[in-house]
DSSP file (Angstrom, degrees, kcal/mol; ACC not computed):
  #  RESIDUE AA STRUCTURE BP1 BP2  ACC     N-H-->O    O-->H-N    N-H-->O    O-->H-N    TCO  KAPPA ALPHA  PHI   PSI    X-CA   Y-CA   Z-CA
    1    1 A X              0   0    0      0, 0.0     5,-0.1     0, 0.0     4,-0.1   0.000 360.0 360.0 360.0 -26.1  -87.8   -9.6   -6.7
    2    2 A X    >>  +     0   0    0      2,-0.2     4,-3.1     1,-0.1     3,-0.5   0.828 360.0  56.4 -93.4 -33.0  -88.3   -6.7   -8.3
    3    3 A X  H >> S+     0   0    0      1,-0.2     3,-0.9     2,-0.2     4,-0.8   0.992 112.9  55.0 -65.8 -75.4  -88.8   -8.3  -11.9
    4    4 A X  H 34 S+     0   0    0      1,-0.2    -1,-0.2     2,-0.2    -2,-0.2   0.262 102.3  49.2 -60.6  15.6  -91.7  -10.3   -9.8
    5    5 A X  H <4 S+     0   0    0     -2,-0.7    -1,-0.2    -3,-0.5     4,-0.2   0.504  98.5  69.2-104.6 -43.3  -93.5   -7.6   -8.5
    6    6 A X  H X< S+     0   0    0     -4,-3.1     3,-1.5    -3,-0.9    -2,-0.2   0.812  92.1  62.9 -11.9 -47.3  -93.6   -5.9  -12.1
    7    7 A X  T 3< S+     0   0    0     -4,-0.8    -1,-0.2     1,-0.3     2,-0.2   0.998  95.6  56.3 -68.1 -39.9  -96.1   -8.7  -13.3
    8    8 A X  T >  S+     0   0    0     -4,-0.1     3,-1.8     2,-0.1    32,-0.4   0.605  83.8 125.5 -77.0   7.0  -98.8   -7.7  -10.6
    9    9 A X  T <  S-     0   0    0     -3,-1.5    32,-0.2     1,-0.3     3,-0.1  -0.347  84.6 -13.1 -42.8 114.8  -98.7   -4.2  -12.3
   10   10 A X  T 3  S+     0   0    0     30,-0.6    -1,-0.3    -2,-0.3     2,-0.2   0.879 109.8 121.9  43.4  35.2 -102.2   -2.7  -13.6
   11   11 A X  S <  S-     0   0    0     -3,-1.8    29,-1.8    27,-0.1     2,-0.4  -0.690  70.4-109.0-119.2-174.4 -103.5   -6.2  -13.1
   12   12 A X  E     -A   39   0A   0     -2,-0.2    57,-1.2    27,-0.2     2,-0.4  -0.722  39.5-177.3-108.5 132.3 -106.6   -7.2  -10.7
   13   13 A X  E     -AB  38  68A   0     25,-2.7    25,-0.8    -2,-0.4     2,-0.7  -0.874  17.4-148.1-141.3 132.4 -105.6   -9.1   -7.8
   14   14 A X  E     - B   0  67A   0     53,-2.3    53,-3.3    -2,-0.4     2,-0.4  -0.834  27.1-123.8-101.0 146.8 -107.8  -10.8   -4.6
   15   15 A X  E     - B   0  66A   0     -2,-0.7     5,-0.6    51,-0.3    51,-0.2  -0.760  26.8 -92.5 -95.2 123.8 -106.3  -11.0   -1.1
   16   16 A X    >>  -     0   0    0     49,-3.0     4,-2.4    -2,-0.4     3,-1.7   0.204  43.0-103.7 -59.9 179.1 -105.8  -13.6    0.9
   17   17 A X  H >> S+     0   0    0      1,-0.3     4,-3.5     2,-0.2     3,-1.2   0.957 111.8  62.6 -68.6 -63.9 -108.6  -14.3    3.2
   18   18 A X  H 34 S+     0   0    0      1,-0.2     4,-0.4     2,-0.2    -1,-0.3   0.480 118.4  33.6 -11.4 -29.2 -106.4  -12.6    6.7
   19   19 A X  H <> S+     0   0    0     -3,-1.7     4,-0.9    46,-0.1    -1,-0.2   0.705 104.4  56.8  32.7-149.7 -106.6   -9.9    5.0
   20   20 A X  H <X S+     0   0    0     -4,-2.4     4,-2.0    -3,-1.2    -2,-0.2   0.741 107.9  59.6 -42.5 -49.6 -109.2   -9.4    3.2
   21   21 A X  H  X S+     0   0    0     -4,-3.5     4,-1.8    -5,-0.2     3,-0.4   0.982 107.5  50.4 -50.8 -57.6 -111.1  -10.0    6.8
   22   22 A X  H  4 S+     0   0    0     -4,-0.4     4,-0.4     1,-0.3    -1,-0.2   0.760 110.4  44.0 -57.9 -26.2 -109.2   -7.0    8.2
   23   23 A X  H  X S+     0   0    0     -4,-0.9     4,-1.1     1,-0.2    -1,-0.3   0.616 110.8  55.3-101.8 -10.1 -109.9   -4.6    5.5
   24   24 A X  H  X S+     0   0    0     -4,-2.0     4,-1.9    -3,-0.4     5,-0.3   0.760 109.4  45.3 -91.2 -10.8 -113.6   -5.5    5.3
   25   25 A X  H  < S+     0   0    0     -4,-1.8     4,-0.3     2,-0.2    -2,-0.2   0.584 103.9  57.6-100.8  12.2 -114.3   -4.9    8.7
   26   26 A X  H  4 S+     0   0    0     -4,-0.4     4,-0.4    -5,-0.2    -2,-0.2   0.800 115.2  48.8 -66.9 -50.5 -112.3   -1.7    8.6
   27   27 A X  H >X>S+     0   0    0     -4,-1.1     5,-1.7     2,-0.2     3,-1.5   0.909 104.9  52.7 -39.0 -56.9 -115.3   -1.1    5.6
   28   28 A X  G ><5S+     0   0    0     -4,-1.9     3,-1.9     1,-0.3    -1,-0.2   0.971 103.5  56.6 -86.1 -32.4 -118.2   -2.0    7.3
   29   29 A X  G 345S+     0   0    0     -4,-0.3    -1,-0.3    -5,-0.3    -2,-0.2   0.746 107.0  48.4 -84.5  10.7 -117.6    0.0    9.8
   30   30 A X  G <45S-     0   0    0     -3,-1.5    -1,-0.2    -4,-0.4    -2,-0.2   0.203 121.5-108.1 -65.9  -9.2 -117.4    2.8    7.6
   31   31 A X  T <<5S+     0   0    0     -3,-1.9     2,-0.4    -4,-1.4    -3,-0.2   0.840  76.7 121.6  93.3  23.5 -120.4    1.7    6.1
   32   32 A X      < -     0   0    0     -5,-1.7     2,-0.7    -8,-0.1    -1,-0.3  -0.953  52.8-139.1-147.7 133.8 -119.1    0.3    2.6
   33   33 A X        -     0   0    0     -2,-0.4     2,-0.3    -3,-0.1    -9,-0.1  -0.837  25.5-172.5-110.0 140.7 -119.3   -2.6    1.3
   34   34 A X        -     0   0    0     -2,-0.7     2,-0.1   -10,-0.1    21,-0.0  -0.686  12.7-140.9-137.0 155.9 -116.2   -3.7   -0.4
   35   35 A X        -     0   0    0     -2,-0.3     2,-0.9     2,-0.1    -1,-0.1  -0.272  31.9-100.8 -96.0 165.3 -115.3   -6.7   -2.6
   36   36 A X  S    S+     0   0    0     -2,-0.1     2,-0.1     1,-0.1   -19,-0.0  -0.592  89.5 101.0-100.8  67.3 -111.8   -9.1   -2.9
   37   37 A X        +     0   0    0     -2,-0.9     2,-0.2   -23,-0.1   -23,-0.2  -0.246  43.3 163.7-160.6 110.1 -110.7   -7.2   -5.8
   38   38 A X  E     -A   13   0A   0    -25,-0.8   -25,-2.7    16,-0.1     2,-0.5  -0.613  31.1-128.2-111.4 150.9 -108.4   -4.8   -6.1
   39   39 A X  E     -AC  12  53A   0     14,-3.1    14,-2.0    -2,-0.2     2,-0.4  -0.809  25.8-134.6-100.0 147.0 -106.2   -3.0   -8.9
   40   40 A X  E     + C   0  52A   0    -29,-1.8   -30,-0.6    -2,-0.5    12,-0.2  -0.748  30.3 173.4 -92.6 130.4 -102.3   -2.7   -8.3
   41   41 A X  E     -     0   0A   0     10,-1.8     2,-0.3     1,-0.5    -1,-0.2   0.795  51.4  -2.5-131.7 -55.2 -101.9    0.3   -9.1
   42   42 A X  E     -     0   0A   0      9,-0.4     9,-3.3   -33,-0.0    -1,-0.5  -0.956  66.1-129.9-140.3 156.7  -97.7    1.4   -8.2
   43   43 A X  E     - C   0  50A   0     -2,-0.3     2,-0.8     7,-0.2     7,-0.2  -0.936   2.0-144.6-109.3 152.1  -95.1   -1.0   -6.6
   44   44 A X  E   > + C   0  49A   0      5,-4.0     5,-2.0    -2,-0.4    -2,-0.0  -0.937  25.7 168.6 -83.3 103.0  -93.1    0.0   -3.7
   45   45 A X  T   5S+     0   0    0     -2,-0.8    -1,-0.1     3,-0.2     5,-0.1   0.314  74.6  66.5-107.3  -2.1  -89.7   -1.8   -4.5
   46   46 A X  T   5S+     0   0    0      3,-0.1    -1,-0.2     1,-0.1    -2,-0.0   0.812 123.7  17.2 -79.5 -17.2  -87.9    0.3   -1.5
   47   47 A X  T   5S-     0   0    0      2,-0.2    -2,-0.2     0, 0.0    -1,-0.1   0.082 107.8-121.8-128.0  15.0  -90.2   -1.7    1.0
   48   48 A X  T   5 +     0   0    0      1,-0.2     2,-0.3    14,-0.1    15,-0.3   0.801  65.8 139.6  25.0  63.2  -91.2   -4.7   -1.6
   49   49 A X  E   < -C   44   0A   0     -5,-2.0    -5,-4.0    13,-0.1     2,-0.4  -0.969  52.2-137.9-125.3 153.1  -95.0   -3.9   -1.2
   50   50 A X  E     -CD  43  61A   0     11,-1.2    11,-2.4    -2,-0.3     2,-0.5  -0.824  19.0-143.7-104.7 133.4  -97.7   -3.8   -4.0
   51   51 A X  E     + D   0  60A   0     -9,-3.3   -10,-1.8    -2,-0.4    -9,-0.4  -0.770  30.2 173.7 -96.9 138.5 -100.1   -0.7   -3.5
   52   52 A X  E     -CD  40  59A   0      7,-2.5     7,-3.1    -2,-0.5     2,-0.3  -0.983  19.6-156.5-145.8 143.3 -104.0   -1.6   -4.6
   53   53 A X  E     +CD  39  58A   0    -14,-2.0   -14,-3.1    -2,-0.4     2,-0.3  -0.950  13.5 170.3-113.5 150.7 -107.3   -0.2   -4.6
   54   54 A X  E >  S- D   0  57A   0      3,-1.9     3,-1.3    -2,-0.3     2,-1.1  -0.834  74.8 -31.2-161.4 130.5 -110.8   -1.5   -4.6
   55   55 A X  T 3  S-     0   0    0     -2,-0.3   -21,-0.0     1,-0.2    -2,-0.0  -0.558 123.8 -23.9  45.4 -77.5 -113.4    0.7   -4.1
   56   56 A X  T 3  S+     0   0    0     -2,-1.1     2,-0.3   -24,-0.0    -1,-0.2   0.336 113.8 109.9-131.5  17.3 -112.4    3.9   -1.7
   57   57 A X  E <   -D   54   0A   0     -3,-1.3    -3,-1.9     2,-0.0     2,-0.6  -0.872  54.8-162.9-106.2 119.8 -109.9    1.9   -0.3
   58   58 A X  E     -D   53   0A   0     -2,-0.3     2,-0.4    -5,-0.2    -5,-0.2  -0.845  14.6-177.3-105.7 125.4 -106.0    1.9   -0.4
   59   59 A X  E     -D   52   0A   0     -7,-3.1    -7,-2.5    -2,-0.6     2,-0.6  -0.942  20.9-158.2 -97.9 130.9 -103.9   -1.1    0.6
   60   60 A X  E     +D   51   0A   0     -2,-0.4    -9,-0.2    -9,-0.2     2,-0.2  -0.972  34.6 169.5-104.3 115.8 -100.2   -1.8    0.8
   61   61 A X  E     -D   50   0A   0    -11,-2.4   -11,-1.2    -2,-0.6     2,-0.1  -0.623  35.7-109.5-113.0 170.0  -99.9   -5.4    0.6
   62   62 A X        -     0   0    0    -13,-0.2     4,-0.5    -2,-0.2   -12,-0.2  -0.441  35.3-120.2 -82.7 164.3  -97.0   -8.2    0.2
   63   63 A X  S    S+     0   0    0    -15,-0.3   -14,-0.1     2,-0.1    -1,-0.1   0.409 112.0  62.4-108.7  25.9  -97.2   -9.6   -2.7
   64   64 A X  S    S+     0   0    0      1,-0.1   -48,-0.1     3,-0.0    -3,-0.0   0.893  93.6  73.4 -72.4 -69.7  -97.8  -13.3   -0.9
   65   65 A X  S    S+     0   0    0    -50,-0.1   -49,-3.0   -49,-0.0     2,-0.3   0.483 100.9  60.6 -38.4 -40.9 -100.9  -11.6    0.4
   66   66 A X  E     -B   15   0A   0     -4,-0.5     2,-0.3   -51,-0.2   -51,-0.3  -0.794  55.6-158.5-155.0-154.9 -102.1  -11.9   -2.8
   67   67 A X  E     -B   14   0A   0    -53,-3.3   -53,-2.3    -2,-0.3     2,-0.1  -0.850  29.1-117.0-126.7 151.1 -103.3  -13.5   -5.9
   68   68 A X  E      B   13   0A   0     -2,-0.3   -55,-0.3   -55,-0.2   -60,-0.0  -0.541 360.0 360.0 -65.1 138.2 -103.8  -12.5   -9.9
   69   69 A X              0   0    0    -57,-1.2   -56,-0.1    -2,-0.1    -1,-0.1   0.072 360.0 360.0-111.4 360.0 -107.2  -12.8  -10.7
């Protein structure tokens, strides 16, 4: 698992649409408008989650949630 969480390292990744939904209307009601693309940025391998940003936003995701760009 851990070897397959590696790849998504400092790569661009988009989130699936379930999401995606949640965290752009957590945005727009900040007033920002935000994109499906985010950089992976560290992994969490005590909790197997991928951490990502895209724009002023941090996500902790699965990495089913999303996809390599």
């Amino acid at each position: 698992m851990t070897q397959s969480l590696n790849q998504y390292l400092g790569r661009i990744v988009r989130l699936n649409q379930r999401v995606f939904e949640e965290i752009k209307q957590r945005a727009s009601r900040q007033g920002v408008a935000l994109e499906n693309s985010f950089l992976v940025v560290q992994v969490n391998r005590k909790i197997n989650k991928l951490i990502c940003y895209g724009a002023r936003f941090r996500v902790v995701v699965s990495s089913a949630d999303v996809v390599l760009v």
